[in-house]
N, C-alpha and C positions, 0 to 999 in steps of 0.2 A: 620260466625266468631265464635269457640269457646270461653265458658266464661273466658280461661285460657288469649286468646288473648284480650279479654271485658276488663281484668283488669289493664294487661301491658298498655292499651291506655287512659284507665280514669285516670290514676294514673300518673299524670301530676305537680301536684303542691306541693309546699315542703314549710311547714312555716317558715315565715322568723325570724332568732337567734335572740335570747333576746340580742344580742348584737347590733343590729340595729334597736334596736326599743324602742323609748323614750316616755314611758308617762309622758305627759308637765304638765297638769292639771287636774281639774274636778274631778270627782267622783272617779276614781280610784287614780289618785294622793294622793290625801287624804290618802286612806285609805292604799297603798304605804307607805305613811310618818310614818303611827300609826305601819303597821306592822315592820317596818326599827326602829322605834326610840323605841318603848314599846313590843311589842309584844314579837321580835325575842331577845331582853334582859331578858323580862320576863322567855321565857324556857329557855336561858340560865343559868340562877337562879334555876329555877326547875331543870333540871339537875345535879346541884350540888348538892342542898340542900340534894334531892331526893339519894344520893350515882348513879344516875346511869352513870354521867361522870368518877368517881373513880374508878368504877366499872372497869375498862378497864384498871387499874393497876393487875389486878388480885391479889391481895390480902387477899381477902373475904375466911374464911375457916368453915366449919362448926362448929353451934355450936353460929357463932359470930351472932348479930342482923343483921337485913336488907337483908335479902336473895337474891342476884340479879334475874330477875325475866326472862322467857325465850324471852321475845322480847323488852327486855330493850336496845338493841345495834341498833333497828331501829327505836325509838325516837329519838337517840343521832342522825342516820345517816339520819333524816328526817329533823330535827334543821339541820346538815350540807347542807343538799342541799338547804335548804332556806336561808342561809346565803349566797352561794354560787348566788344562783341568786340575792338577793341583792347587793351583791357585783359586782355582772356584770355591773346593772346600775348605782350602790352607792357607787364607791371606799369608804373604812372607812376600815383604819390602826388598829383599836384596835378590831375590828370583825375580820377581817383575822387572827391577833396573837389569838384571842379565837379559830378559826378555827385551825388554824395550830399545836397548843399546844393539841387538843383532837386527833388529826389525828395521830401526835407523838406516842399518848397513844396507840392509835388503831394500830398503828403500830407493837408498841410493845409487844402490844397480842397476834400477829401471831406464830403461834405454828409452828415446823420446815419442818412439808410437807405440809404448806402453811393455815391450819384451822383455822378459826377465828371465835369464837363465847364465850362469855363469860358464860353462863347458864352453854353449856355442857364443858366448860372447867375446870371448877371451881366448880360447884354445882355436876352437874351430870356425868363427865366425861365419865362413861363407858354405858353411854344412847349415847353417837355419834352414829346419822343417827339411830337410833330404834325406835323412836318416831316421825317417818313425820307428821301420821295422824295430832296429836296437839300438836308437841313440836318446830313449828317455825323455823326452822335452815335452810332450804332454802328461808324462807321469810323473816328472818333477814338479811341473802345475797346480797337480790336482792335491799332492799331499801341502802345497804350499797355500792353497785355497783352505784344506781341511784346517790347516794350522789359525789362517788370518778366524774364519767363522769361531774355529773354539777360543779363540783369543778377545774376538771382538763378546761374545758370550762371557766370555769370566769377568772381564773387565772395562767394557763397553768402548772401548777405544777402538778407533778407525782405520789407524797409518794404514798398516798391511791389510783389512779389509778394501780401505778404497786401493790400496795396490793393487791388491789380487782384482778386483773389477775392472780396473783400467785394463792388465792384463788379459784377464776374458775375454772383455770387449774387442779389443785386438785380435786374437784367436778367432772370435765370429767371425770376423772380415778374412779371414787367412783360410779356414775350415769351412765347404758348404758344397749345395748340388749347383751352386749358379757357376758361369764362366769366370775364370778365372780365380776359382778358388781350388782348394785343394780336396779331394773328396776322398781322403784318407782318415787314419784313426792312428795312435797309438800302439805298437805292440807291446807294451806291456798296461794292460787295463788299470785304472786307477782315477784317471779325470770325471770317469763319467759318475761315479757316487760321489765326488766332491762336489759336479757341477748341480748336484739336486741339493747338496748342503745349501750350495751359495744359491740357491732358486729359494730353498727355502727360508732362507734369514733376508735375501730383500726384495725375495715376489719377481725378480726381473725374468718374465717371461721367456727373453731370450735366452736366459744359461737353461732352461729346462727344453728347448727347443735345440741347444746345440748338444745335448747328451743324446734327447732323442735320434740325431743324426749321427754321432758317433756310433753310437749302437746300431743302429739298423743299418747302417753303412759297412760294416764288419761282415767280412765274408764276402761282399756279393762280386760277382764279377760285372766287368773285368774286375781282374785283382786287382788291387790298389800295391801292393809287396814287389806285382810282378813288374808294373807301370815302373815303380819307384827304380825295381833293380835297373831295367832299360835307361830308366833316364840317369843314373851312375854308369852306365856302359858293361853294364853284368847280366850274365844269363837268371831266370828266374829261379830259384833253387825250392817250391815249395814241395819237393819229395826228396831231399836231399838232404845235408846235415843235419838242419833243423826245419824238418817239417812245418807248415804252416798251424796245422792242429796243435804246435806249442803258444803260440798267439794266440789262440781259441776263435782264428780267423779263416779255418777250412769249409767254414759253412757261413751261412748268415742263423741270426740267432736261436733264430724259430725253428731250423731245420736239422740242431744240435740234439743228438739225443741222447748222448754218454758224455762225462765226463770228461777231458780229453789235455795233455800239454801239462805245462810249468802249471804249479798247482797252484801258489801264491796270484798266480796270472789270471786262475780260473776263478777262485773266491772272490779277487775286489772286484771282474768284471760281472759276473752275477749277484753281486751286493744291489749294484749300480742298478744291473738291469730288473732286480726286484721293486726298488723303488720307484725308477721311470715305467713300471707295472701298472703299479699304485698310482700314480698322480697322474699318468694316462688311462688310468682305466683300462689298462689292456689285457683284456684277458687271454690271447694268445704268449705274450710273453711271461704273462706268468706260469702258464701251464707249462713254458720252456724253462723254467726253475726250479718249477713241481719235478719233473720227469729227470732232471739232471739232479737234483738235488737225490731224489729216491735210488739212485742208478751209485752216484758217491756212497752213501753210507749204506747200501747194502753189499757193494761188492769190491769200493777200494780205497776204505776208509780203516785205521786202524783203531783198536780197543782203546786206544789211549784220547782218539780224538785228532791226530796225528794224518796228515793226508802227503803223499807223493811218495813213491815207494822205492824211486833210486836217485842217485844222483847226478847219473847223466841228463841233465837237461832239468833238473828238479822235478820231476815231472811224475805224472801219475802214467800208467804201464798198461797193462790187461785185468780184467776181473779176475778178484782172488791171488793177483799176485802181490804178497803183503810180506814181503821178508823182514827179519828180524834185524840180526845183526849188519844191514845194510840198508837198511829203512833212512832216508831223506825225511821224510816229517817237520817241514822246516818250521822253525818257529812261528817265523809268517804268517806260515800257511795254515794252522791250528789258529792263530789270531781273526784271519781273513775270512776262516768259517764259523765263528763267532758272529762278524759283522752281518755273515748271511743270513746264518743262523737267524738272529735278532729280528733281521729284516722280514722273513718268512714268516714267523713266528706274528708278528705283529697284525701283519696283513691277514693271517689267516686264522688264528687265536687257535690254533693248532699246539698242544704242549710237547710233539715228539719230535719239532726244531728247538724247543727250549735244553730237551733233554740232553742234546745231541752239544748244544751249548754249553750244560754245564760238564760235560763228558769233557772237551778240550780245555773247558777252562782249569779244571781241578785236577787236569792230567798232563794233555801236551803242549801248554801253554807254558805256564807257572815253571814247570822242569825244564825251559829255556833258560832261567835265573837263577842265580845261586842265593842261598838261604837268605847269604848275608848282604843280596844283592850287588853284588859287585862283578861279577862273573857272567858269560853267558855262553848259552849252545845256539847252534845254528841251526844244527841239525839234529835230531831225538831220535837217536836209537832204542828198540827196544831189547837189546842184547848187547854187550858188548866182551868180546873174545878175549879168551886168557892172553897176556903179555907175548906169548911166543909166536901166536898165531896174529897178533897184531902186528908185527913185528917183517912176518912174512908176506902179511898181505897192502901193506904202507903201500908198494909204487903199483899195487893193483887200484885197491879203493882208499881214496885217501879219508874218506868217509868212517871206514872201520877201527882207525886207531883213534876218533877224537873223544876220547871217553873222556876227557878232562874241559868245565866252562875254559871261553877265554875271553882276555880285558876288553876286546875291542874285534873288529875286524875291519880289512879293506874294504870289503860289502860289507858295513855295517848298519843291513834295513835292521834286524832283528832286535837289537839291545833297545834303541829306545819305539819299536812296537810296543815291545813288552812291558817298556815304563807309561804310554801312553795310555794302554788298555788296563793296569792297573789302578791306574789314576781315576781311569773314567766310570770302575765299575758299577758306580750307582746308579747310573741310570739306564743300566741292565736290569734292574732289581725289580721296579715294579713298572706297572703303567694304568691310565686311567682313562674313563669313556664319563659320557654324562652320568650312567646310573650303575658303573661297574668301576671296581677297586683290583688290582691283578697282582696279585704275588706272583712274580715270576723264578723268584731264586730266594734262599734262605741264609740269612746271616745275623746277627746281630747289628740293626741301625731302626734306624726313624726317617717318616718321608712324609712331607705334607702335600694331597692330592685334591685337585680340583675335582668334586664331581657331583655335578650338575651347579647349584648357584651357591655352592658351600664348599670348604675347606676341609678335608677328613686326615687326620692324623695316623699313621701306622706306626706300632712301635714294636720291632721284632726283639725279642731274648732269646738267643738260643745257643748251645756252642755247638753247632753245624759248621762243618761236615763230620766233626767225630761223635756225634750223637744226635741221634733223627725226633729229640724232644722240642718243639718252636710254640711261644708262645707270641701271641700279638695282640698289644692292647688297643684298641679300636676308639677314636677320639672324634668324633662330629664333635661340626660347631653348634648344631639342635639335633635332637632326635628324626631319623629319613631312611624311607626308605632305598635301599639299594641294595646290591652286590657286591661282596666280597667274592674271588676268587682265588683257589690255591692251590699252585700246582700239583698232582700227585706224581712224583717222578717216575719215570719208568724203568726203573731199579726198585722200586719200591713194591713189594707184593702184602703187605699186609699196612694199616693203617687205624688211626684212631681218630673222630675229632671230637670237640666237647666245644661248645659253646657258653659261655656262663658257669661250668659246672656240670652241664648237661649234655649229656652226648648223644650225637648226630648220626642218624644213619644215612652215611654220604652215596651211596650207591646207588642210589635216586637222582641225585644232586650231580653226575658226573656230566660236563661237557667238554669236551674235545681233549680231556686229561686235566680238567681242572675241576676242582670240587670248589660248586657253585656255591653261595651261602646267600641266600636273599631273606631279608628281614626287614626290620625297622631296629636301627642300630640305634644304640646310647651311648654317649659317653662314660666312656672308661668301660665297653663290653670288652670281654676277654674271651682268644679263638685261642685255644688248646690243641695241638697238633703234635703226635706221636708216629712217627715214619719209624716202623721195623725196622733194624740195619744189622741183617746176620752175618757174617762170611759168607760168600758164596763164590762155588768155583765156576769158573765161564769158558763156554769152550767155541771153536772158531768153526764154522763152515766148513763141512768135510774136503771141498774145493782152492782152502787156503793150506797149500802143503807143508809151509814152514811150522805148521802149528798141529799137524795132524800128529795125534797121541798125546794131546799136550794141552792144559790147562791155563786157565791166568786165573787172581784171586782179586775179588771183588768187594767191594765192602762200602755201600750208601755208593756215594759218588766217585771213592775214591779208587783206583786201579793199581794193586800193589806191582812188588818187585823182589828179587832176593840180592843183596851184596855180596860179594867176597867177605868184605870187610865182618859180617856177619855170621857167615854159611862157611869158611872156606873154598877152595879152587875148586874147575870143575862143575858147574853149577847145572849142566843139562845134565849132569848122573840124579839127580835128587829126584824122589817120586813119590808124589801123595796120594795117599787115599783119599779116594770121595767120599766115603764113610767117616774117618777122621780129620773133619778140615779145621783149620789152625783157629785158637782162641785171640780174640779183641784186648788188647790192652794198652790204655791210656798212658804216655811217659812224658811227663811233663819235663824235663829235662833232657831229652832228645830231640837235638830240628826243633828250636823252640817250640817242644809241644808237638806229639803225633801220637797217630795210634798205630802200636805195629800188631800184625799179628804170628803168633808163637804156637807152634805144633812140631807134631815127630814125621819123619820122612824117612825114605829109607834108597839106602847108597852103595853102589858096588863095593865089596871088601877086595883088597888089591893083595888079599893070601890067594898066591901058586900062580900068582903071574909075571913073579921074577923069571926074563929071560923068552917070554912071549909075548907077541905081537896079537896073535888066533890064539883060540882052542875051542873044540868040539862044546858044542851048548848040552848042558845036560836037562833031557826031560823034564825029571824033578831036581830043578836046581836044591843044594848043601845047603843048610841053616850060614855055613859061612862064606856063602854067594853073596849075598844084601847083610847089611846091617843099619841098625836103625839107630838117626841122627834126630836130635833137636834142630830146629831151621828159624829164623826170624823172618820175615818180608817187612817191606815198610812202603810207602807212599812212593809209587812211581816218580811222583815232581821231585821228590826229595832227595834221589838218589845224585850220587856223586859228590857231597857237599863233606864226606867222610875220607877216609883213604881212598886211595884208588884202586881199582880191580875190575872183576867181572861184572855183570850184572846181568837178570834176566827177567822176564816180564813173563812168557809162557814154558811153566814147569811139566815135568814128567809127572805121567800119574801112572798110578800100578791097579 
């Protein structure tokens, strides 16, 4: 069997629409509620405040204040697509008219052979399409396409769909290999998984023909970067400040075989290029996904789900270099490997890109926002340095003292990612084939699935992620045979299931990480699932040196943390035993609801070091060398929504 035919046959299952799928409670309901009631008002607000919804009046002339800024129009069209998916779950009349009233705007921007961008219309006009490298205008495109499909999806309405296609349409004619067009691409990747959106909501052949060109047009020579500089009258700089490997434009695509660049750059362009995989049947590109993807989470990917390891250039660095207290992890960019994640996962019904999924979503995602959503990070540290040492290190890394969310930002991609991907989470949760049902993720909801010429109902109880008990009542519309499938995470080392009452020996039953259940199902059977979820301590690759001697604490999905606010100062002196590791405890009154865990550790005693800097280590250290402290840790996402302080993710062990 060629790999061409490998793909056509794995490529089975299709997630099922945010429109069939209801989250009822639990943990994501919550956080549902804060992003629907606070959050997607909040950027609302900013938006305004900020001039960048006015902005789309085009009235701004030089000269006046507030410059509109070149990727201002895919804030506004990333607030719409999160609004948009709220709306699918959350009809609300006065969000739609905020919707509808900017769409108007955006409407009326459209210039007469279809262009729409407010930067080069307005600021820079006679810079259209000369500035790919870093001037945005294809990337502002593509989140403004992704906004029009999820909009035309919630609510069937057209304005900004036939916008964005008129748009495209233009772009075909502007982008291509014929004379006279431009045989460029984008440096910052994002058009090309929006243009398989808009392929797949209205079949036009040509937007999945102009992705395939943007993609394999990427990298080749000549350069297109180098062309571009020439024709500005500039030398080519692609080994110079910013390397071309930050564009993830140093190779063509097939030829990449690491990781490489701006991280957020590198996730949406291989989202993109997973999908033009799939709907090309290509099986080289996907093996170019396989290979980078594997290459990311084994060697420069963090525990949290967290990817780009500095801040120069946001970018991912060399294998195994994963620092802490200077970790970039941009919000983004834990989002944008979700997207991939998803993408992988579906194509290849593989559970250890789900895994890897729920890794940032319950870790480096979530801890971009603040509890009470109003707040946000940029960037996710996994450390952050006592007051004095921030203090010193401010006009080093400006990275290291942001230990506190904030309201807004200049680049503000991240705040409404984070409300967009919220919103959308349902249709993460399962997906379906003609004779197969797929848990993908666990939470408390319901989801009506098509599979095969009938309707099958799932209806999850569970309070996951703080407890690994899920139940699912199983509803066909007649009695049929099929497949249930359930993920078993790969955190997970012990397991239970019960069918009916009766339990299942699934070890038979396992494919690719999912525990297969094929029967002939009834209405109202009940699938019992018990996932183990012990504390467990997790240790880093002996080649990752910021963590060598040093633990992180592990619990189901979630990946804790220690506070000051908790622990007192200090926090890299604290050191656990792996024989005593910290107990599970549910506090409903804390972080709306969490589970922290509570154990003894043990801390230098600071008797007979008045007056010294050194002193001579003794053999057998004195009983009052160490002494032994009580310690809390709590939920990675969680941290910071309390006082401010230290914080640390990989602890001392003794």
């Amino acid at each position: 069997m060629s790999k061409t035919n490998e793909i056509i046959n794995i490529r089975k299952i299709t997630p099922v629409p945010l429109k069939r799928v209801c989250i009822d409670g639990g943990f994501w309901l919550q956080r549902q509620e804060t992003n629907r009631k606070i959050t997607l008002p909040i950027q609302y607000e900013q938006c305004l405040v900020t001039g960048r919804l006015d902005a789309w009046k085009l009235d701004w002339k030089p000269g006046d204040v507030n410059q509109p800024h070149r990727f201002w129009d895919s804030d506004i069209a990333k607030w719409i697509e999160a609004a948009a998916y709220s709306l699918t779950t959350h009809p609300d009349a006065e969000l739609e008219r905020q919707v509808d009233d900017a769409i108007d705007l955006i409407a009326s921007a459209q210039q007469k052979d279809g262009y729409l961008n407010i930067f080069y219309t307005i600021v820079e006009p006679h810079n259209r399409w000369k500035d790919l490298k870093d001037g945005h205008e294809l990337y502002c495109a593509g989140h403004l396409i992704e906004a029009a499909v999820a909009y035309f999806e919630a609510t069937g309405k057209r304005l900004l769909l036939n916008v964005m296609c008129r748009y495209v349409d233009y772009i075909d004619t502007v982008f291509g290999p014929e004379v006279g067009q431009i045989r460029g691409y984008d440096g910052h990747p994002e058009i090309e998984l929006a243009l398989i959106k808009l392929y797949r909501t209205t079949g036009e052949q040509r937007y999945l023909k102009l992705c395939q060109f943007f993609v394999e047009e990427r990298g080749q020579q000549p350069h297109f970067f180098d062309q571009e500089a020439v024709n500005k009258g500039k030398q080519p700089t692609r080994n110079g400040y910013v390397p071309y490997d930050y564009y993830q434009a140093h190779l063509p695509i097939r030829e990449q075989h690491t990781i490489e660049g701006h991280s957020v750059r590198a996730v949406y362009l291989y989202s993109g290029v997973a999908d033009l995989a799939a709907e090309m049947k290509d099986a080289s590109l996907r093996d170019a996904c396989e290979q980078l993807w594997d290459h990311m989470v084994e060697k420069r990917m963090y525990i949290t789900g967290g990817i780009g390891s500095i801040d120069h250039h946001e970018r991912f660095t060399y294998d195994y270099d994963l620092p802490n207290d200077t970790a970039y992890a941009e919000t983004c960019a834990s989002i944008g490997l979700i997207f991939w994640a998803h993408r992988m996962a579906l194509q290849s019904g593989d559970s250890h890109y789900m895994d890897e999924l729920e890794r940032a979503l319950y870790n480096g995602t979530i801890s971009g926002v603040s509890q009470d959503g109003s707040r946000f990070f940029y960037a996710n540290h996994l450390e952050v340095l006592p007051a004095a040492h921030q203090f010193n290190t401010l006009k080093f890394n400006k990275t290291a003292v942001a230990e506190q969310r904030q309201e807004w930002f200049g680049c503000a991609c991240c705040p409404p990612n984070i409300a967009r991907l919220i919103a959308s989470l349902g249709q993460y949760m399962y997906a379906e084939g003609n004779d197969e049902a797929v848990v993908h993720l666990y939470g408390e909801s319901h989801a009506s699935l098509n599979i095969g010429s009938q309707h099958v109902e799932l209806r999850q109880q569970t309070n996951y992620p703080w407890d690994g008990t899920v139940s699912i009542q199983v509803t066909p519309e007649q009695e049929a045979v099929f497949s249930i499938s359930l993920r078993l995470p790969g955190w997970c080392r012990e397991a239970q299931v019960m069918v009916n009452g009766q339990s299942i020996d699934y070890a038979p039953l396992m494919n690719k990480g999912y525990i297969q259940l094929t029967r002939t199902w009834s209405p109202d059977d009940l699938i019992e699932l018990a996932l183990q979820m012990p504390v467990e301590a997790v240790e880093a690759h002996p080649e990752v040196r910021a963590n060598a001697g040093r633990i992180a604490l592990q619990r189901g999905p979630i990946i804790y943390c220690l506070e000051e606010t908790d622990n007192s100062t200090n926090l890299r002196d604290l050191a656990l035993s792996l024989n005593e590791l910290p107990q599970a405890c549910y506090e409903a009154s804390l972080l709306s609801g969490i589970t922290v865990l509570e154990g003894t550790a043990s801390r230098s005693s600071l008797q007979h070091w008045e007056g010294r800097l050194y002193r001579r280590t003794e053999v057998k250290p004195s009983d009052e060398a160490k002494e032994l402290v009580a310690f809390r840790a709590v939920p990675y996402y969680a941290w910071g929504n309390r006082t401010p302080g230290e914080m640390l993710v990989w602890i001392g062990k003794k």
